[in-house]
PADRENDREN-530075 format. One record per atom (N, C-alpha, C): x, y, z; atom name. Coordinates in nm, 4 decimals, always signed. Atoms other than C-alpha are relative to their C-alpha. Layout:
# PADRENDREN-530075
X,Y,Z,CA .
...
END
This chain:
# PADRENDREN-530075
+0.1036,+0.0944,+0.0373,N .
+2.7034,+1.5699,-7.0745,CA .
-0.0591,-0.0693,+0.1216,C .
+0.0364,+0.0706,-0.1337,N .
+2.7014,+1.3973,-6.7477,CA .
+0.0451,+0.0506,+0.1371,C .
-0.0027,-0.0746,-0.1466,N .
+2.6771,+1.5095,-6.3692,CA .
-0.0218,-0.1049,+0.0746,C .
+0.0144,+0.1255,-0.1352,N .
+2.7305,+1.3208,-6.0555,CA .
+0.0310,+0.0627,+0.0985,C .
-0.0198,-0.0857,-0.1308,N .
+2.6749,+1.4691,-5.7078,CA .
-0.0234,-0.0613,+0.0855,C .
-0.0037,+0.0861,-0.1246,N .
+2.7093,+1.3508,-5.3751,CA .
-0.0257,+0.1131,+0.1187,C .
-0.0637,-0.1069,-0.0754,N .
+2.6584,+1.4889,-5.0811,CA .
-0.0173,-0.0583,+0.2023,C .
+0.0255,+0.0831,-0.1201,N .
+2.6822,+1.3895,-4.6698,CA .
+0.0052,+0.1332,+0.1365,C .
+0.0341,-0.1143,-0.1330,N .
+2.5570,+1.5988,-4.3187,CA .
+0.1341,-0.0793,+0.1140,C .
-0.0750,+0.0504,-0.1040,N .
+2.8295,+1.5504,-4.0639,CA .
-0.0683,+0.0814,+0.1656,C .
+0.0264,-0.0854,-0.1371,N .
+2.6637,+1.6306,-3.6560,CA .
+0.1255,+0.0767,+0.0498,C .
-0.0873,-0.1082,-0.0549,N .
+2.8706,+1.9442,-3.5148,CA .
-0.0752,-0.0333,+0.1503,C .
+0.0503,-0.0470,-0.1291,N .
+2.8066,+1.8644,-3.1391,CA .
+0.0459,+0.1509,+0.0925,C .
-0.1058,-0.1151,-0.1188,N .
+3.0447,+2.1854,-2.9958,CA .
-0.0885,+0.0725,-0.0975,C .
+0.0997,-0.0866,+0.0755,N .
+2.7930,+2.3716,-3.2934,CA .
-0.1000,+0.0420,+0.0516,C .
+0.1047,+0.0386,-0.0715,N .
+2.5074,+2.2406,-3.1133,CA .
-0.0134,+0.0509,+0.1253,C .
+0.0252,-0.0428,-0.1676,N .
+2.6379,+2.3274,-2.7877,CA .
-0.0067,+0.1561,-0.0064,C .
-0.0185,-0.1678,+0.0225,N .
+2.7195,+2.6750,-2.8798,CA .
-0.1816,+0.0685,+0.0007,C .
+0.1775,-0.0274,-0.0204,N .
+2.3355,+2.7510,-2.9994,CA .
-0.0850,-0.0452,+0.1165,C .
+0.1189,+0.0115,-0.1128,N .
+2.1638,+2.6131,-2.7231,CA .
+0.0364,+0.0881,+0.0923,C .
+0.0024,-0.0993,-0.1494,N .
+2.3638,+2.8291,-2.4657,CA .
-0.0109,+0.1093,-0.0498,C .
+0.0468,-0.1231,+0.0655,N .
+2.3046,+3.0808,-2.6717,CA .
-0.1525,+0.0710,+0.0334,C .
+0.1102,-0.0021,-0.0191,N .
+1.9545,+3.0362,-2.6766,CA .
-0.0418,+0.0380,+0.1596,C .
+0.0440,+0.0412,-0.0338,N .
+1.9334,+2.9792,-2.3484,CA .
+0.0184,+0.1461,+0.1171,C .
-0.0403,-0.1021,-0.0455,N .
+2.1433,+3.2769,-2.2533,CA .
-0.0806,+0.1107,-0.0463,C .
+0.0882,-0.1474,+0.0646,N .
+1.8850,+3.5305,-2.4814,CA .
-0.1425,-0.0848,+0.0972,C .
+0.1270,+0.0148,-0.0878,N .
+1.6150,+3.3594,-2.2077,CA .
+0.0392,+0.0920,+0.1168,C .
-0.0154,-0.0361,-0.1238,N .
+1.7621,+3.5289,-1.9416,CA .
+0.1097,-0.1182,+0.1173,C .
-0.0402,+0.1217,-0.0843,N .
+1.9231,+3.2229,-1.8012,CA .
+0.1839,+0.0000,-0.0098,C .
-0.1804,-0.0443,-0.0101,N .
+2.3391,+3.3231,-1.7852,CA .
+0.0506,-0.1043,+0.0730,C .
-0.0631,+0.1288,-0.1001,N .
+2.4086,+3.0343,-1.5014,CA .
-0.0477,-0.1377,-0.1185,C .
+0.0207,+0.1480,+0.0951,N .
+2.2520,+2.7672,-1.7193,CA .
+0.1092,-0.0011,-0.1421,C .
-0.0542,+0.0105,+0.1275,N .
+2.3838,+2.8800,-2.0312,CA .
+0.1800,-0.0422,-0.0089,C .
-0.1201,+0.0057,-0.0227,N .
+2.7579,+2.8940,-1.8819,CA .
+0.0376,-0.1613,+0.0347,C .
-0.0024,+0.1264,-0.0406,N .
+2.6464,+2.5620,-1.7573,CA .
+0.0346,-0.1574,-0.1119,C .
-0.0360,-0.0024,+0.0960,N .
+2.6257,+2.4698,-2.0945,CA .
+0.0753,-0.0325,-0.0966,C .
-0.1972,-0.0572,+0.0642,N .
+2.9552,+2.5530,-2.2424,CA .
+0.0714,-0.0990,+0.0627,C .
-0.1003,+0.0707,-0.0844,N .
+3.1133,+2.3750,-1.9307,CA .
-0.0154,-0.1482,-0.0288,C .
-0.0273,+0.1779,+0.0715,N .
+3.0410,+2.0433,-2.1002,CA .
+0.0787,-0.0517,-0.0794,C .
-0.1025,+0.0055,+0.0364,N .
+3.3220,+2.0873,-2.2843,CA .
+0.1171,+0.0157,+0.0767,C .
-0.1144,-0.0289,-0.0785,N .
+3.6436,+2.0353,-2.1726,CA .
+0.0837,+0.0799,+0.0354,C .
-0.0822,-0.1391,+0.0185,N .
+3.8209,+2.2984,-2.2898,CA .
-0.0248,+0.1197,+0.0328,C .
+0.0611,-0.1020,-0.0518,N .
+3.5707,+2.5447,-2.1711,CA .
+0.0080,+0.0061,+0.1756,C .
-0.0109,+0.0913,-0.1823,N .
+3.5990,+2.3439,-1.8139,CA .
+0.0924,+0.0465,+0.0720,C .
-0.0822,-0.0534,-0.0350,N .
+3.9103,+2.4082,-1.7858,CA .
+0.0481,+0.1243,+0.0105,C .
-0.0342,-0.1314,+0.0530,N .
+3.9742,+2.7336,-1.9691,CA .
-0.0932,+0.0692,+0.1657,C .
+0.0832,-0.0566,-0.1181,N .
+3.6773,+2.8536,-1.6568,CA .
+0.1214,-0.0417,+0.0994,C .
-0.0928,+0.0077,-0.1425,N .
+3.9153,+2.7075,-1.3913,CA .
+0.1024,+0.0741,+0.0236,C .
-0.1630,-0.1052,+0.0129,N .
+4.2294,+2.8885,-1.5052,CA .
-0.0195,+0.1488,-0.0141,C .
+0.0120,-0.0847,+0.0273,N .
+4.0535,+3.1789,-1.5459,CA .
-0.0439,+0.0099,+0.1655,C .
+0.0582,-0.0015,-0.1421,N .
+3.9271,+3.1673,-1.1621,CA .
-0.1527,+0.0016,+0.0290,C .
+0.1416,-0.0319,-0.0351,N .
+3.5736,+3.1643,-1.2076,CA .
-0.0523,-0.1481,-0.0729,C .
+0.0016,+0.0856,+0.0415,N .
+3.5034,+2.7858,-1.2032,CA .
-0.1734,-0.0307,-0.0724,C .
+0.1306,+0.0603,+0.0238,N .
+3.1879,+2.5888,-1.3604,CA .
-0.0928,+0.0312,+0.1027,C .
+0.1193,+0.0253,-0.0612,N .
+2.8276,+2.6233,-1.2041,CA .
+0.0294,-0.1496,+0.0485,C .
-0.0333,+0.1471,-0.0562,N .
+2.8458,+2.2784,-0.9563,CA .
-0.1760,+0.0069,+0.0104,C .
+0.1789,+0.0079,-0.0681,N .
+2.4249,+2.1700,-0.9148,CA .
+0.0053,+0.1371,+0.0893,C .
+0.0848,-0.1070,-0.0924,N .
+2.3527,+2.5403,-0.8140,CA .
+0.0993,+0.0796,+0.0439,C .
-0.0585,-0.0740,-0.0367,N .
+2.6634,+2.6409,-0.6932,CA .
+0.0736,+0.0768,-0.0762,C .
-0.0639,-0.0853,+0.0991,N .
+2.8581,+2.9259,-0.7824,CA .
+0.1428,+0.0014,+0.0731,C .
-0.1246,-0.0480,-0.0255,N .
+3.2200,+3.0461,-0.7229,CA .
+0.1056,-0.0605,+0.1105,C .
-0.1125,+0.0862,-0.1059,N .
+3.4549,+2.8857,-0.4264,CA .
-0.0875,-0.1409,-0.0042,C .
+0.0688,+0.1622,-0.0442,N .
+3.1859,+2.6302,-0.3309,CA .
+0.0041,-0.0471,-0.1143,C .
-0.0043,+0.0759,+0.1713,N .
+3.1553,+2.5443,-0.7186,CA .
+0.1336,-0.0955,+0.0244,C .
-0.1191,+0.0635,+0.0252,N .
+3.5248,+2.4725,-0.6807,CA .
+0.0430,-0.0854,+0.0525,C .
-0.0212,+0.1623,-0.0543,N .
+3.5291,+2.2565,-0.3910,CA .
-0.1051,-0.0697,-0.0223,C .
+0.0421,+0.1327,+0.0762,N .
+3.2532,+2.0399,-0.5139,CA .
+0.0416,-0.0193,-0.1198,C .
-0.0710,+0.0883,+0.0683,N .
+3.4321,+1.9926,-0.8014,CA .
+0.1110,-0.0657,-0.0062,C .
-0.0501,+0.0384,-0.0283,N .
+3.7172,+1.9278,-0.6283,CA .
-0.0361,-0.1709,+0.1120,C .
+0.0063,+0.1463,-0.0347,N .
+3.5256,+1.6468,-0.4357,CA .
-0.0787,-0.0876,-0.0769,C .
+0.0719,+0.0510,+0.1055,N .
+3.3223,+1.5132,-0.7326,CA .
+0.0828,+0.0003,-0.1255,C .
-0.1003,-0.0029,+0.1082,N .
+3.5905,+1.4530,-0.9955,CA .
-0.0563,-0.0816,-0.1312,C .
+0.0540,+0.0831,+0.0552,N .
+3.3983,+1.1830,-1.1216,CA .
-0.0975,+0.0575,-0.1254,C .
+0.0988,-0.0786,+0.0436,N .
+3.1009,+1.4607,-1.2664,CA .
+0.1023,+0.0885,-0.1133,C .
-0.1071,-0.0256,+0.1333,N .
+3.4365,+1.6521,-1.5239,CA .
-0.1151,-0.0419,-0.1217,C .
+0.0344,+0.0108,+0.1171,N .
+3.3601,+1.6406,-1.8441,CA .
+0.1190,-0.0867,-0.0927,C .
-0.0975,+0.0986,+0.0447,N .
+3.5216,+1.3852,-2.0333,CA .
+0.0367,+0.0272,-0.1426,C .
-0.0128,-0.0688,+0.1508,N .
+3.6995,+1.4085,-2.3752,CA .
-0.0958,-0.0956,-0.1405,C .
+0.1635,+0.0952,+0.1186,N .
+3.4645,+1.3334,-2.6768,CA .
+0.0794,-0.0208,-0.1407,C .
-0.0724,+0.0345,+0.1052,N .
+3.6063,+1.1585,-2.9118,CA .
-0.0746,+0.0331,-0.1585,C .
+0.0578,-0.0966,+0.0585,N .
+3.6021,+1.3459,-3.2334,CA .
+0.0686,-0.0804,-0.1731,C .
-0.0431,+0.0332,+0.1077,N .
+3.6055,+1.2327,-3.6222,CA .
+0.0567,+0.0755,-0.0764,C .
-0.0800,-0.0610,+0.0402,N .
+3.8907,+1.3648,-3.7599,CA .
-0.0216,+0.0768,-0.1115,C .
+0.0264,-0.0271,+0.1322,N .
+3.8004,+1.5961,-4.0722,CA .
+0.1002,-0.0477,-0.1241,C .
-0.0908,+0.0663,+0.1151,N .
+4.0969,+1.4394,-4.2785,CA .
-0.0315,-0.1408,-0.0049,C .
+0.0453,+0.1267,+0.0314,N .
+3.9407,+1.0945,-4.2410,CA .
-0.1523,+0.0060,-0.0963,C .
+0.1883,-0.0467,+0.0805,N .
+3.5563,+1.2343,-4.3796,CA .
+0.0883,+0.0077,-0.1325,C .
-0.0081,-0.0496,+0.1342,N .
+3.7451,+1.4126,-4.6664,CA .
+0.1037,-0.1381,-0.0612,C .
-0.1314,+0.0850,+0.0763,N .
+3.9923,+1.0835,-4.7283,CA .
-0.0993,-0.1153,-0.0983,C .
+0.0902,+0.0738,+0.0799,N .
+3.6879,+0.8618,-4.7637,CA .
-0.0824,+0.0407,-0.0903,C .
+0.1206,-0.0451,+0.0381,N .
+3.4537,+1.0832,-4.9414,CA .
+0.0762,+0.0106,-0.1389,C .
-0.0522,-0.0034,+0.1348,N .
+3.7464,+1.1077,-5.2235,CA .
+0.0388,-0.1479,-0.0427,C .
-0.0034,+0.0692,+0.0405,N .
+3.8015,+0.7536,-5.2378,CA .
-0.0748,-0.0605,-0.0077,C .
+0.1442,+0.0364,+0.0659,N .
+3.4310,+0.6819,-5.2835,CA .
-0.0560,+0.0860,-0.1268,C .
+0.0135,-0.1052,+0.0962,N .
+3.4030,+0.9829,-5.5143,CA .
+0.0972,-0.0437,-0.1360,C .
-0.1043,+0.0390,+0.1055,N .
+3.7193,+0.8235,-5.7143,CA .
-0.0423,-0.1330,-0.0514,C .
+0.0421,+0.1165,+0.0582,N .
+3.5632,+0.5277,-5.7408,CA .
-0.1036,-0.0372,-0.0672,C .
+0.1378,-0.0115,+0.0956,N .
+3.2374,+0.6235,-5.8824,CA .
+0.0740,+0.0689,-0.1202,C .
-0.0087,-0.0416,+0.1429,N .
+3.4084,+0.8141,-6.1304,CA .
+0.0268,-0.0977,-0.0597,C .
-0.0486,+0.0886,+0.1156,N .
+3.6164,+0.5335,-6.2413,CA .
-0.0843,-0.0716,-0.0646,C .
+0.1596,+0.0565,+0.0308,N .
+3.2397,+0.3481,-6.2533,CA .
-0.0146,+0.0007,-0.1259,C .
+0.0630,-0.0949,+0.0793,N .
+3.1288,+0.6101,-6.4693,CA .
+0.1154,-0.0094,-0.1283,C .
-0.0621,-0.0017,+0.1240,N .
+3.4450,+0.5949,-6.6973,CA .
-0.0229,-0.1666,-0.0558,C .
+0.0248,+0.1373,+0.0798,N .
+3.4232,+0.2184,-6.7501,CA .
-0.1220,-0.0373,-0.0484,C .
+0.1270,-0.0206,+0.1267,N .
+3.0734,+0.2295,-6.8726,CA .
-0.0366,+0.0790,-0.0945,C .
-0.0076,-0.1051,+0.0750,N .
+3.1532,+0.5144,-7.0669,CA .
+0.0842,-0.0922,-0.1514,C .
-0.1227,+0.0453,+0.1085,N .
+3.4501,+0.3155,-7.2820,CA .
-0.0882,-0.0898,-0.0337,C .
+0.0555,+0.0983,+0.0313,N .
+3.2024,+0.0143,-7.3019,CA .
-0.1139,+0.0592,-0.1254,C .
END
């Protein structure tokens, strides 16, 4: 008899980042796009341990590594991230609370 829908957009920035180097990589542009990626941390690193560090402003490969060894400051920092068990905790105890709404004007 009755329907009640909700609904909420959460921003994916690591989504976001993905498509643009994507994009940016089907331009032709492979240094930018890697450049990219390396705004994540995990990609930051994962590049270092793999031996083939981040693009530094322009540079590539050893020199990349010692300017980022003397620019520590320029890293990528961690991005603080909204937990998906906090979205889905509130979205059921706003969802639980409209129903109950909906039942107490129902009994009335």
């Amino acid at each position: 008899m009755f329907g009640l829908s909700g609904g909420k957009s959460v921003r994916d920035m690591n989504c976001e980042r993905i498509k643009l180097s994507k994009t940016i990589y089907d331009m032709g542009m492979k240094v930018a796009a890697v450049s990219v990626l390396c705004q994540d941390r995990r990609v930051f690193y994962a590049m270092a341990m793999a031996g083939t560090p981040c693009p530094f402003k322009g540079k590539l490969g050893d020199e990349a590594k010692d300017a980022w060894k003397k620019n520590v400051k320029f890293r990528p920092k961690p991005v603080e991230r909204i937990d998906a068990a906090d979205v889905t905790d509130n979205a059921t105890k706003v969802g639980a609370g409209l129903i109950g709404l909906a039942l107490l004007f129902l009994i009335k």
